[in-house]
mmCIF file as gemmi writes it, N, C-alpha and C atoms, coordinates in Angstrom:
data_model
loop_
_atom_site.group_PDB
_atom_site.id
_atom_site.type_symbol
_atom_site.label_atom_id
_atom_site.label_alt_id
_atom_site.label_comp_id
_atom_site.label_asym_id
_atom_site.label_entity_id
_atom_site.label_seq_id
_atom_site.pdbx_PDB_ins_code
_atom_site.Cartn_x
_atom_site.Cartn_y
_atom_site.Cartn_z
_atom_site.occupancy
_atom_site.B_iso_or_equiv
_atom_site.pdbx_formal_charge
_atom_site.auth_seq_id
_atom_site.auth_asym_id
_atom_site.pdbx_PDB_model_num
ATOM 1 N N . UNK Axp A 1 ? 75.329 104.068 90.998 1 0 ? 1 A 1
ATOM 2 C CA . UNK Axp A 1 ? 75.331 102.683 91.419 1 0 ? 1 A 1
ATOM 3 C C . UNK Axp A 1 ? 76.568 102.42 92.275 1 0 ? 1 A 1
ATOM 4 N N . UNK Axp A 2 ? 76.47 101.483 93.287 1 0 ? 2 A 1
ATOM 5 C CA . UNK Axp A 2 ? 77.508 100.956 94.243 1 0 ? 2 A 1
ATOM 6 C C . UNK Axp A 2 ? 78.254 100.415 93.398 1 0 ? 2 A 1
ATOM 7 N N . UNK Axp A 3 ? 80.146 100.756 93.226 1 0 ? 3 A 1
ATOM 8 C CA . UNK Axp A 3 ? 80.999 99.88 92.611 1 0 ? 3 A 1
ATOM 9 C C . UNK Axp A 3 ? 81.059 98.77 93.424 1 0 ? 3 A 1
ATOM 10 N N . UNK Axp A 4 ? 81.268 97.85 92.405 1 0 ? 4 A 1
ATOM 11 C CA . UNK Axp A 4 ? 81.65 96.304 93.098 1 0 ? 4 A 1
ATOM 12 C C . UNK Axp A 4 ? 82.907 96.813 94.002 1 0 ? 4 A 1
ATOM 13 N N . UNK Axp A 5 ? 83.992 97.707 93.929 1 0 ? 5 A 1
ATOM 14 C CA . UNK Axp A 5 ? 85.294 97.344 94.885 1 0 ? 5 A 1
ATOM 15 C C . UNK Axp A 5 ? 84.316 97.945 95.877 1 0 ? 5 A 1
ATOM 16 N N . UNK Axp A 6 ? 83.705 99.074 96.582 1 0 ? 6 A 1
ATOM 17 C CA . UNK Axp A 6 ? 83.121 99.765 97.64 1 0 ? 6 A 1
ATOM 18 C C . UNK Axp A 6 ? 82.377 98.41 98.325 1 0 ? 6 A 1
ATOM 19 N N . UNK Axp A 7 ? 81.136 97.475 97.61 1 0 ? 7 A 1
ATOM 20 C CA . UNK Axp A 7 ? 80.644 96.887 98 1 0 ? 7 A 1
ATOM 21 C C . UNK Axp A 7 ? 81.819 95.732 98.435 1 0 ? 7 A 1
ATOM 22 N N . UNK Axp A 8 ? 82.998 95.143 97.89 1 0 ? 8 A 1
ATOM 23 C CA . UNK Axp A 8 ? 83.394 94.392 98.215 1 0 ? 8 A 1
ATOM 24 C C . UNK Axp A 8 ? 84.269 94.604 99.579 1 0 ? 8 A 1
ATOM 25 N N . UNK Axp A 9 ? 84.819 96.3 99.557 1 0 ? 9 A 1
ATOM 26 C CA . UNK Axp A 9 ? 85.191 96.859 100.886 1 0 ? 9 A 1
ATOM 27 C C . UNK Axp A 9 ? 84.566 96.395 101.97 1 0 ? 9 A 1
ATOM 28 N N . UNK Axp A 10 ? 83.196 96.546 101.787 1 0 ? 10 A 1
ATOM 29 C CA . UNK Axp A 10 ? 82.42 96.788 102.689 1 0 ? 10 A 1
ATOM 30 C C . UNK Axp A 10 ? 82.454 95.426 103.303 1 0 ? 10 A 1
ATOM 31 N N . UNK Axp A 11 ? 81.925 94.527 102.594 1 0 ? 11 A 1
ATOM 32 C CA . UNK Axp A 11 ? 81.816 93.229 102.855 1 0 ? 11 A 1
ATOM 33 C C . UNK Axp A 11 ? 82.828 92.332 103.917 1 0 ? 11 A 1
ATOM 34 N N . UNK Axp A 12 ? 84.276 93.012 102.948 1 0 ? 12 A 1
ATOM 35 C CA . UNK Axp A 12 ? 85.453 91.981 103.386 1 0 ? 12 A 1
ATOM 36 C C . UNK Axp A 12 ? 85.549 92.43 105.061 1 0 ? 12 A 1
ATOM 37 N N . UNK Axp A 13 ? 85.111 94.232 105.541 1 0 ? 13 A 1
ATOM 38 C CA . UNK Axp A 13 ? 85.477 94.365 106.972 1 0 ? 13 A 1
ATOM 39 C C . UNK Axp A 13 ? 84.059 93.6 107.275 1 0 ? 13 A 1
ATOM 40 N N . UNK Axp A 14 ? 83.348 93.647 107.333 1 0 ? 14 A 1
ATOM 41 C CA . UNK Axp A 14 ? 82.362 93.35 107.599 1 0 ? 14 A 1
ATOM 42 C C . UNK Axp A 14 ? 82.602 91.733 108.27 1 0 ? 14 A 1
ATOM 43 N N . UNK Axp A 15 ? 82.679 90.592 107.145 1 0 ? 15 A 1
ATOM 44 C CA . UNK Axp A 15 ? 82.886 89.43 107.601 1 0 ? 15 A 1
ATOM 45 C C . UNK Axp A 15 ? 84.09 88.751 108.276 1 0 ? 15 A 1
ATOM 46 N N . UNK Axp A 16 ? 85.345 90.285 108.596 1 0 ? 16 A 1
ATOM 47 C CA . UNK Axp A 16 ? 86.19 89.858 108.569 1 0 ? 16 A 1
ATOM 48 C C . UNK Axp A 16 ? 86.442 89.607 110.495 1 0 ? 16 A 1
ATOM 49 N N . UNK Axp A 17 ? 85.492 90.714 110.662 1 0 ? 17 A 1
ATOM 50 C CA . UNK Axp A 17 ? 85.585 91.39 112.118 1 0 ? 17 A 1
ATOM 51 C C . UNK Axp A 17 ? 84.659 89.971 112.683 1 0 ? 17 A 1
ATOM 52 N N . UNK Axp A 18 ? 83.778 89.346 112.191 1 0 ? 18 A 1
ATOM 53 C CA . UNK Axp A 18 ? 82.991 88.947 112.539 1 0 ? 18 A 1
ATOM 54 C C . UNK Axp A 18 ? 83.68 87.383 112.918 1 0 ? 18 A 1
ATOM 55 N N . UNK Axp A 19 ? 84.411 86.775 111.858 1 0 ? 19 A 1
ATOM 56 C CA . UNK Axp A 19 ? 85.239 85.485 111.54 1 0 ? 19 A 1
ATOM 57 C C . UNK Axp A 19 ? 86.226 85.335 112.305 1 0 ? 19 A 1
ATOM 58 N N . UNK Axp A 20 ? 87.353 86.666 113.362 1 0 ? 20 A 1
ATOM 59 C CA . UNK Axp A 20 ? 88.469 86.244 113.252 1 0 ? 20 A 1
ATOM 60 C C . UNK Axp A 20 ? 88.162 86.839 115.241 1 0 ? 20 A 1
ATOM 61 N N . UNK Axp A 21 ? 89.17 85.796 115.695 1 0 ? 21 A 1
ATOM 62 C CA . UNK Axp A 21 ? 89.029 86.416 117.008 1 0 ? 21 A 1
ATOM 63 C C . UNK Axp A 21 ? 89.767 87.046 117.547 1 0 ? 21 A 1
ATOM 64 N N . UNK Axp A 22 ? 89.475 88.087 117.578 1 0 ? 22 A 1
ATOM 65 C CA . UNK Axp A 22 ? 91.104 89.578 117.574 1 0 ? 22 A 1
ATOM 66 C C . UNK Axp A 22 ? 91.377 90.129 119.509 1 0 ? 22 A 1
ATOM 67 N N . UNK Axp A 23 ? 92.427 90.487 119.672 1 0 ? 23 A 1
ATOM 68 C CA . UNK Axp A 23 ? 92.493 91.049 120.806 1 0 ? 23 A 1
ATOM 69 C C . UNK Axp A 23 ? 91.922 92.201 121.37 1 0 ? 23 A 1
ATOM 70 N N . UNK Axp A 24 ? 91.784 92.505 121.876 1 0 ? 24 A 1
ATOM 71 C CA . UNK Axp A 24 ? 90.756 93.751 122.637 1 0 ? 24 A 1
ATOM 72 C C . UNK Axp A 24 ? 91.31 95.17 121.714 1 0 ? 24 A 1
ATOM 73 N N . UNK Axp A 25 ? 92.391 95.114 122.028 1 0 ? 25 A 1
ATOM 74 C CA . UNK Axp A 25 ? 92.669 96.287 121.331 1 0 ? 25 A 1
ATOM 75 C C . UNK Axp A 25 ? 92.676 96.875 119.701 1 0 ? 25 A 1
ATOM 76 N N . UNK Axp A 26 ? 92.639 95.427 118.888 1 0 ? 26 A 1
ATOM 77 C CA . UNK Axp A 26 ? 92.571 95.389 117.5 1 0 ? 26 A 1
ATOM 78 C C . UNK Axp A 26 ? 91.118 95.233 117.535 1 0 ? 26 A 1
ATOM 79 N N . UNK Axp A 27 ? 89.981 95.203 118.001 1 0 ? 27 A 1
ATOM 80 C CA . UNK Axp A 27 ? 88.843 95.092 118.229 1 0 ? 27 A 1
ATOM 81 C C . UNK Axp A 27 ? 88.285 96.036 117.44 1 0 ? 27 A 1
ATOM 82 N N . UNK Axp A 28 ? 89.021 97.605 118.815 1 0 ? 28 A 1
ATOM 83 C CA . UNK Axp A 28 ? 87.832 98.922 118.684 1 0 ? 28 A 1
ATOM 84 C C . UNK Axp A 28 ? 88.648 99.278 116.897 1 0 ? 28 A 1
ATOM 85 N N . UNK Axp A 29 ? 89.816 98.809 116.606 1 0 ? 29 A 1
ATOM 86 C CA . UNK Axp A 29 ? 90.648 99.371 115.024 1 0 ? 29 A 1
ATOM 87 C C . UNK Axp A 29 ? 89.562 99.159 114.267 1 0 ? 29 A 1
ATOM 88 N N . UNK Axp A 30 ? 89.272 97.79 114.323 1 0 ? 30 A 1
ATOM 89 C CA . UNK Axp A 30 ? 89.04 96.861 113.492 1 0 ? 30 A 1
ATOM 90 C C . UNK Axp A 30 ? 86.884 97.476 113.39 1 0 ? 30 A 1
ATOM 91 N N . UNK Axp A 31 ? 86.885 98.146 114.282 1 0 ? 31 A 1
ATOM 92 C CA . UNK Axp A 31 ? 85.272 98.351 114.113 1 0 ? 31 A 1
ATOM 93 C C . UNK Axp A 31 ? 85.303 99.984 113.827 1 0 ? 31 A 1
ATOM 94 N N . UNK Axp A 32 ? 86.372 100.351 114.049 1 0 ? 32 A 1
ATOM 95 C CA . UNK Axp A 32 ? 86.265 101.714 113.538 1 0 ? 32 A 1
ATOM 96 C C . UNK Axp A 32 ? 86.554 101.505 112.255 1 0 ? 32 A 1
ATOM 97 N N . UNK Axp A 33 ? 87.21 100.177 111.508 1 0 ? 33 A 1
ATOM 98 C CA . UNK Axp A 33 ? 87.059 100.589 109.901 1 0 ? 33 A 1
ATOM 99 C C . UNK Axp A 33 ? 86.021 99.999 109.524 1 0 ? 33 A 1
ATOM 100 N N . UNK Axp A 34 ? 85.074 98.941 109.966 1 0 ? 34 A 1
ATOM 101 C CA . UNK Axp A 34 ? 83.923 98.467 109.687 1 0 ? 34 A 1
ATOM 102 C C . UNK Axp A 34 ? 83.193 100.345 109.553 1 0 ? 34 A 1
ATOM 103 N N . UNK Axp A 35 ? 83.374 100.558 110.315 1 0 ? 35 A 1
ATOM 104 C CA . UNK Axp A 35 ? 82.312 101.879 110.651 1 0 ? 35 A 1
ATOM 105 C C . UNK Axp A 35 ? 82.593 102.678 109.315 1 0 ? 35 A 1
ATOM 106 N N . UNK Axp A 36 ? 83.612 102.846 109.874 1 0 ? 36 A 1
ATOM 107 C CA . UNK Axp A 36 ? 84.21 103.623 108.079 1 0 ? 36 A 1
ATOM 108 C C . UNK Axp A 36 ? 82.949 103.317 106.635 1 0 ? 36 A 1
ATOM 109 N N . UNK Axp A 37 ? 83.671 101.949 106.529 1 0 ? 37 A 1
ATOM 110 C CA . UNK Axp A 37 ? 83.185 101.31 105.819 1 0 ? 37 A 1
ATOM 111 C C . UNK Axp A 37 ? 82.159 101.131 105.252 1 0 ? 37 A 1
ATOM 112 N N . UNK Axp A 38 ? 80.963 101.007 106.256 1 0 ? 38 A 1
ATOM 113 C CA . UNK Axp A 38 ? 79.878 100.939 106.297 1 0 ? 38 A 1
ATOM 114 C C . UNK Axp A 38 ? 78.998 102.162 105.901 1 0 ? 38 A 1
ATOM 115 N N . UNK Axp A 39 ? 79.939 103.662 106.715 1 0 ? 39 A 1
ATOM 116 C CA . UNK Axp A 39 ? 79.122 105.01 106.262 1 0 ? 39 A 1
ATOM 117 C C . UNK Axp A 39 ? 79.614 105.362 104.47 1 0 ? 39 A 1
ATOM 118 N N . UNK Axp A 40 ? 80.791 104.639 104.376 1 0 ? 40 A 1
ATOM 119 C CA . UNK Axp A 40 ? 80.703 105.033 102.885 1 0 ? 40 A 1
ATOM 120 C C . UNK Axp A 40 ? 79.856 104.623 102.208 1 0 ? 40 A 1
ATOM 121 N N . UNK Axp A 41 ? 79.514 103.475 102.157 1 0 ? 41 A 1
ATOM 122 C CA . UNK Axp A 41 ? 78.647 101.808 101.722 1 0 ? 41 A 1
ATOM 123 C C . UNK Axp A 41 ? 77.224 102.932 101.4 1 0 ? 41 A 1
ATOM 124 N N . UNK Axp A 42 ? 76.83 103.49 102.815 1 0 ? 42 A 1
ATOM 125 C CA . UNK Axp A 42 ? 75.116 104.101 103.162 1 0 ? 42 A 1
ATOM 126 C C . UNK Axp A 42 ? 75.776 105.315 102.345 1 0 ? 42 A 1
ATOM 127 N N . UNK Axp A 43 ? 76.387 106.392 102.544 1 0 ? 43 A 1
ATOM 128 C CA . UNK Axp A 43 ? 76.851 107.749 101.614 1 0 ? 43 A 1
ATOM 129 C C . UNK Axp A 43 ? 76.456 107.515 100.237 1 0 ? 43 A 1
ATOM 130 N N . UNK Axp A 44 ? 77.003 106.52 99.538 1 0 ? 44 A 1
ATOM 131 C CA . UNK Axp A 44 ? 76.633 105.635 98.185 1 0 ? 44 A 1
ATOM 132 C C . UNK Axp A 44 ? 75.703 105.871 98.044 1 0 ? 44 A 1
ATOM 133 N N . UNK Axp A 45 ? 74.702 104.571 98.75 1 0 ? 45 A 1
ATOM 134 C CA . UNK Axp A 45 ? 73.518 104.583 98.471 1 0 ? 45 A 1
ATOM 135 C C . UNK Axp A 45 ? 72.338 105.542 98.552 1 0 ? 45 A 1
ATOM 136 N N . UNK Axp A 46 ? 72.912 106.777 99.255 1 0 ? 46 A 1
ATOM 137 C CA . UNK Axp A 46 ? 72.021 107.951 99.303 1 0 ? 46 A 1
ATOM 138 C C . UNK Axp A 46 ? 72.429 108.659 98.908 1 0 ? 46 A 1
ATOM 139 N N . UNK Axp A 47 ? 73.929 108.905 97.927 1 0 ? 47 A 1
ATOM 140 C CA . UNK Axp A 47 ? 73.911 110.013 96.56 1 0 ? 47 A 1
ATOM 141 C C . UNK Axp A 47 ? 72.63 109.14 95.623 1 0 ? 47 A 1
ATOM 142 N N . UNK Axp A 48 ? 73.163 107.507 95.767 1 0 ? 48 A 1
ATOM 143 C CA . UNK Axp A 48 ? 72.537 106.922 94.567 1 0 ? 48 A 1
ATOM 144 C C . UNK Axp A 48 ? 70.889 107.878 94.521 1 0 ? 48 A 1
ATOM 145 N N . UNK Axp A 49 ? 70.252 107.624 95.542 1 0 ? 49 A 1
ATOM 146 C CA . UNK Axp A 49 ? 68.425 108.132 95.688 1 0 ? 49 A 1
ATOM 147 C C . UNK Axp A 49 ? 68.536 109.466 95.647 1 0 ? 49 A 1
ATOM 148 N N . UNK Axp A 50 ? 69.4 110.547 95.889 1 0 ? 50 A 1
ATOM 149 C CA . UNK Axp A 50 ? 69.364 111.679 96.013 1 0 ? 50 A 1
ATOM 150 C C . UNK Axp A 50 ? 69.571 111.696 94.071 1 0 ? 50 A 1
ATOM 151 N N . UNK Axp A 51 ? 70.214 111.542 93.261 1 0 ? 51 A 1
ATOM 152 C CA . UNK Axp A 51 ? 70.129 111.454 92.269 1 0 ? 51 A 1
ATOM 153 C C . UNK Axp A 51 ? 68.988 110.931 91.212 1 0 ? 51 A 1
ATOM 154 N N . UNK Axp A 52 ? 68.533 109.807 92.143 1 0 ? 52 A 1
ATOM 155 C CA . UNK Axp A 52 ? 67.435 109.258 91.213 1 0 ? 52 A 1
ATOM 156 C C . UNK Axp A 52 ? 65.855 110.221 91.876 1 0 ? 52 A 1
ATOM 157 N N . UNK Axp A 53 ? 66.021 110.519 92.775 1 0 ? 53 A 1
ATOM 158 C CA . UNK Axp A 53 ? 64.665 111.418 92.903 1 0 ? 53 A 1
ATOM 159 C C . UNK Axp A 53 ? 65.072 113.127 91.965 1 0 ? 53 A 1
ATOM 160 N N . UNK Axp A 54 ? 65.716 113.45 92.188 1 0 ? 54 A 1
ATOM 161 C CA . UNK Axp A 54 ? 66.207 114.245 91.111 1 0 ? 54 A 1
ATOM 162 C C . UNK Axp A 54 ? 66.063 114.34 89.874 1 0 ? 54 A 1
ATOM 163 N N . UNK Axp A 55 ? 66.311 113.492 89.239 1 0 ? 55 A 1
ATOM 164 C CA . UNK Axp A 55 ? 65.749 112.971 87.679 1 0 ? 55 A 1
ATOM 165 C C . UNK Axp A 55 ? 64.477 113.099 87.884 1 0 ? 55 A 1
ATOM 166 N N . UNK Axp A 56 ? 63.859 112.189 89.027 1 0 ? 56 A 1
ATOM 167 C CA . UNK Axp A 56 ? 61.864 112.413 88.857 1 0 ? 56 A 1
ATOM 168 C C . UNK Axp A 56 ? 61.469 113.466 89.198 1 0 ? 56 A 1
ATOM 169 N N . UNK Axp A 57 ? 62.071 114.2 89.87 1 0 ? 57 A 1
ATOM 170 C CA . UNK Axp A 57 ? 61.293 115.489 89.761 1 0 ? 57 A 1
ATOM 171 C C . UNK Axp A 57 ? 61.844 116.127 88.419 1 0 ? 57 A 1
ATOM 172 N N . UNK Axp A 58 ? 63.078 116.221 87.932 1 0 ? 58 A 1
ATOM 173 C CA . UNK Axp A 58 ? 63.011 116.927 86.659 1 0 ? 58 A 1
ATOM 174 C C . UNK Axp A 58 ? 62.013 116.579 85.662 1 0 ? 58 A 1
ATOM 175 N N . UNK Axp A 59 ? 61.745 115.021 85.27 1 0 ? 59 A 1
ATOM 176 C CA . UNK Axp A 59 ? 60.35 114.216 84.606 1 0 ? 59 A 1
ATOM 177 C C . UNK Axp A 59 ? 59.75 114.901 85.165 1 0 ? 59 A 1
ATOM 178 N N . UNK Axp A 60 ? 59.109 114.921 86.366 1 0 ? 60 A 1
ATOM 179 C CA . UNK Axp A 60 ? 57.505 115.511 86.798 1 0 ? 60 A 1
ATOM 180 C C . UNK Axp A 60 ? 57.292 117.257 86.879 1 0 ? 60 A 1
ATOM 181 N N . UNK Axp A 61 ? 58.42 117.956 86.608 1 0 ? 61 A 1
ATOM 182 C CA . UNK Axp A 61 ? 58.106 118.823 86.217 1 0 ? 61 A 1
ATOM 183 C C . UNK Axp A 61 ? 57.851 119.724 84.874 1 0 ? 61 A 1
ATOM 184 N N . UNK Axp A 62 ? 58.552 118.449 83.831 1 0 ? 62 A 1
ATOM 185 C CA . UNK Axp A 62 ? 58.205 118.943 82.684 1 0 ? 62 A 1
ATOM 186 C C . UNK Axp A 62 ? 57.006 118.328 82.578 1 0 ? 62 A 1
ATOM 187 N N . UNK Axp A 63 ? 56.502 117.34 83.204 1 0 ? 63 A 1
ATOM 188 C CA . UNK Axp A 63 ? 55.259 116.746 82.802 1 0 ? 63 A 1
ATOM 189 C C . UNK Axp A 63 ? 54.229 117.484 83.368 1 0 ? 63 A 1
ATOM 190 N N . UNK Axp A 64 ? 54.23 118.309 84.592 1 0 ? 64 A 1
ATOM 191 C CA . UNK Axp A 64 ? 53.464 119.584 84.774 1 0 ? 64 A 1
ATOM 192 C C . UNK Axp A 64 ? 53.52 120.704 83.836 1 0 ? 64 A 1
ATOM 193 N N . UNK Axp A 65 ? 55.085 121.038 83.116 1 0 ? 65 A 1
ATOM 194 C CA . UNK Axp A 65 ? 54.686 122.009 82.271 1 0 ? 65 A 1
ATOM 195 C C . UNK Axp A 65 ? 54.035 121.684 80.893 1 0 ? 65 A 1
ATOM 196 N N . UNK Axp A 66 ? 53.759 120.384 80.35 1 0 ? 66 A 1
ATOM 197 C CA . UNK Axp A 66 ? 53.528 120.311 79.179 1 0 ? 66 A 1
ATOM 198 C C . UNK Axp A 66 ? 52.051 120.486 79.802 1 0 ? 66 A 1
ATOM 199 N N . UNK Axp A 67 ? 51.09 119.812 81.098 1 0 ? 67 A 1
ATOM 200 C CA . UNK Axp A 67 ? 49.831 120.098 81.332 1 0 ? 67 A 1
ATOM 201 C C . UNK Axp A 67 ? 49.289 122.01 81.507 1 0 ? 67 A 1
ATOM 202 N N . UNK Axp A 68 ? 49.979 122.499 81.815 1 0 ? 68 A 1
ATOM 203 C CA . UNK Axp A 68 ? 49.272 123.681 81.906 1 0 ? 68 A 1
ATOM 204 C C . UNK Axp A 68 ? 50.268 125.091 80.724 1 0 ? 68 A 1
């Protein structure tokens, strides 16, 4: 599961880049840590599914071996 601090990471660049009106050059900083940010945020969420399909196939394969 996503920790609340990761999700709240995510969030704070997120709305922060969006709210504040920065100079050109604190711009590309400021979206390269959104970016950051954001691939950790998605990394998360696809250990999270890489884990949970994992479990179902371990279920669905004992549930094939108890059928044959």
């Amino acid at each position: 599961m996503i920790s609340p601090t990761e999700e709240d990471e995510y969030t704070k660049h997120a709305h922060q880049t969006q709210e504040e009106k920065v100079p050109k050059g604190k711009q590309k900083q400021q979206g390269e840590e959104v970016l950051k940010a954001q691939t950790k945020h998605f990394e998360s969420i696809i250990t999270q599914l890489a884990q949970s399909l994992g479990g179902q196939l371990e279920t669905t394969n004992a549930q094939i071996q108890q059928l044959t």
